[in-house]
C-alpha positions in Angstrom: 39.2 17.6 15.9 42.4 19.1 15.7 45.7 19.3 17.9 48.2 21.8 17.5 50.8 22.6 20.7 48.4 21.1 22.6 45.3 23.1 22.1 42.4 21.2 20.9 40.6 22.6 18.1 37.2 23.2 18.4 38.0 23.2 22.2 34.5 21.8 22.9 32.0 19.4 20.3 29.5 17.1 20.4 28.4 14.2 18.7 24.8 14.1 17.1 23.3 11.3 15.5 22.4 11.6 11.8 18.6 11.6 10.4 16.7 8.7 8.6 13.4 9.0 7.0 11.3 6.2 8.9 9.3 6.2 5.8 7.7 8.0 2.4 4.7 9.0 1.7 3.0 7.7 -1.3 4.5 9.5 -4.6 8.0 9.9 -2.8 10.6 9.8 -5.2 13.2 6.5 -5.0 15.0 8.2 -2.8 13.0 10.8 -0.4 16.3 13.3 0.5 18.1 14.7 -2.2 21.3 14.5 0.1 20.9 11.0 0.3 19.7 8.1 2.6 20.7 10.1 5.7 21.2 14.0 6.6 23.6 15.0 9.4 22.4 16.3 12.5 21.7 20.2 12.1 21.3 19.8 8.0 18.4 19.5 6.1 17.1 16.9 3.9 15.4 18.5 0.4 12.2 16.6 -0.1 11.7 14.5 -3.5 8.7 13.3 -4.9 7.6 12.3 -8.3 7.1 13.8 -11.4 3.9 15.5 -11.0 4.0 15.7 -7.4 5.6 18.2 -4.9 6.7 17.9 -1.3 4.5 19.9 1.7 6.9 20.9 3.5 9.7 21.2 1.0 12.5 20.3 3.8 12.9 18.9 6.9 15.7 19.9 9.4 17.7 17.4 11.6 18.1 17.7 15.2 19.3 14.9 16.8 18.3 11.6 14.4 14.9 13.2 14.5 13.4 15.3 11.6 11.2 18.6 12.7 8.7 19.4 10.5 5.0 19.7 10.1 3.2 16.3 10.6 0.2 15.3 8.9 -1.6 12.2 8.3 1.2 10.2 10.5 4.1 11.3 7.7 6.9 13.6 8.2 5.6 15.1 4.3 3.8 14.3 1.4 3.3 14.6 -1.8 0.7 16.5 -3.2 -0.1 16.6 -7.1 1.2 19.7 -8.9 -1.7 21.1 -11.1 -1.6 23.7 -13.4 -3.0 27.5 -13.8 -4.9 28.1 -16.9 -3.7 30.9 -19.2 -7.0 33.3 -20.1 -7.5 33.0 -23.7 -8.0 36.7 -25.6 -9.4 35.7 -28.4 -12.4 34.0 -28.8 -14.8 32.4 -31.9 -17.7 34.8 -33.3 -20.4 33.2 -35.3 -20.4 34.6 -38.8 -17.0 36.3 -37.4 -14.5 34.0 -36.8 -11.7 34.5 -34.2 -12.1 38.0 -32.5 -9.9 39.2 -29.5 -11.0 42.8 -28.0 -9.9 45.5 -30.9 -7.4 46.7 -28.7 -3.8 47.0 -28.2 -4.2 46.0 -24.6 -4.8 42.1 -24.5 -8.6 42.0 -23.0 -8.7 38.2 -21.6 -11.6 36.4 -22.2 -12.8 35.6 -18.3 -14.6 38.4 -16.8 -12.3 39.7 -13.7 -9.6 37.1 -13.9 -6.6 38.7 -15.9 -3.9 36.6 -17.2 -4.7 33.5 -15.7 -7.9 31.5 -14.0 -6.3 29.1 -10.9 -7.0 25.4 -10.8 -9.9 24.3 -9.6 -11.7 28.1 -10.6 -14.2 29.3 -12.7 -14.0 31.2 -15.7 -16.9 33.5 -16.3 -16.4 33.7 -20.6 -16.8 37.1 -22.0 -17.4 38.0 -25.8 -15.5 40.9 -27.2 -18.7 42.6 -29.2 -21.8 44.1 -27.3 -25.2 42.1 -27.9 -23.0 38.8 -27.9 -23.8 36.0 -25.5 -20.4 33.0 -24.9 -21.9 29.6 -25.0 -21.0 27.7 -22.8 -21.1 31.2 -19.9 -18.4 29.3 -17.7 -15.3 27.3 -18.3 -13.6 24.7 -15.4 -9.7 24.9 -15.3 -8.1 21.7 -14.2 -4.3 21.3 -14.1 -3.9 24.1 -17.4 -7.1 23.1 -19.2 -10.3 24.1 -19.5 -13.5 22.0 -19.9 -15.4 22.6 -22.0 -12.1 23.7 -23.8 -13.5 26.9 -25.6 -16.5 29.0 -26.0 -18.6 30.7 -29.0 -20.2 33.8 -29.0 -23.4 34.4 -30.9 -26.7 36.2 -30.6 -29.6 35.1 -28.3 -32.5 34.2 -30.5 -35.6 34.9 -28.9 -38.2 32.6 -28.7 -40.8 34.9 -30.0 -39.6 35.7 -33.6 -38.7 31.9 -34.1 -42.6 31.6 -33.6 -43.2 34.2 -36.1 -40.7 32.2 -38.9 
């Protein structure tokens, strides 16, 4: 507040009290609000968690010492682990071959349908880059950038009669 010639300046305000987080979730960083311990009424307090982790939602706004945001399991946020996107390999291991990718100048990525990446917690469908080649293992798990099993092979299918014939 200001006075100047006797106006008042902001002729009218109100006083708000500030915003404390009752408590963190499990994973919260040290301290939960970037800004700090508290967050001034009509500010908002960037959410911190740990390395690994990220905050759902990412901030909370103050109105009146209370935070709005979406609540969920009785906390204001939480953290939620950060996992990883697998890149789609384009090359993949031939029998008798060695490492192949698709004879192209296009990259061709190795998982039928997915393009440059396979999301966490999807399936890979593996694809061989030469006709009458079968991948062994046919799928692949990602999981937080890594896929298990953690590569393929492709090879022929021998079939069971002409072993019998051998």
């Amino acid at each position: 507040l200001r006075c100047n010639a006797g106006v008042l300046t902001p002729s009218t305000f109100e006083c708000a009290p500030p915003c404390f987080l009752p408590s963190a979730p499990r994973h919260a960083a040290a301290q939960p609000c970037e800004e700090g311990l508290f967050v001034l009424h009509g500010a908002r307090c960037t959410l911190q968690c740990n390395f690994g982790y990220r905050p759902e939602p990412p901030s909370l706004k103050c109105d009146r010492a209370e935070f709005q945001g979406a609540e969920s399991s009785g906390q204001l946020f939480e953290c939620v682990k950060w996992a990883k996107d697998c890149p789609s390999p384009i090359t993949v291991f031939h029998l008798n071959l060695g490492y192949l990718d698709n004879n192209g100048s296009d990259p061709t990525y190795m998982c039928a349908g997915r393009g440059a990446v396979v999301p966490h917690g999807e399936t890979c469908q593996a694809l061989c880059p030469r006709s009458l080649y079968t991948a062994w293992p046919q799928t692949a798990s990602c999981s937080d950038g890594a896929f298990t099993p953690p590569s393929w092979t492709c090879g022929k299918v021998c079939n069971a009669g002409s072993l019998a014939s051998v």
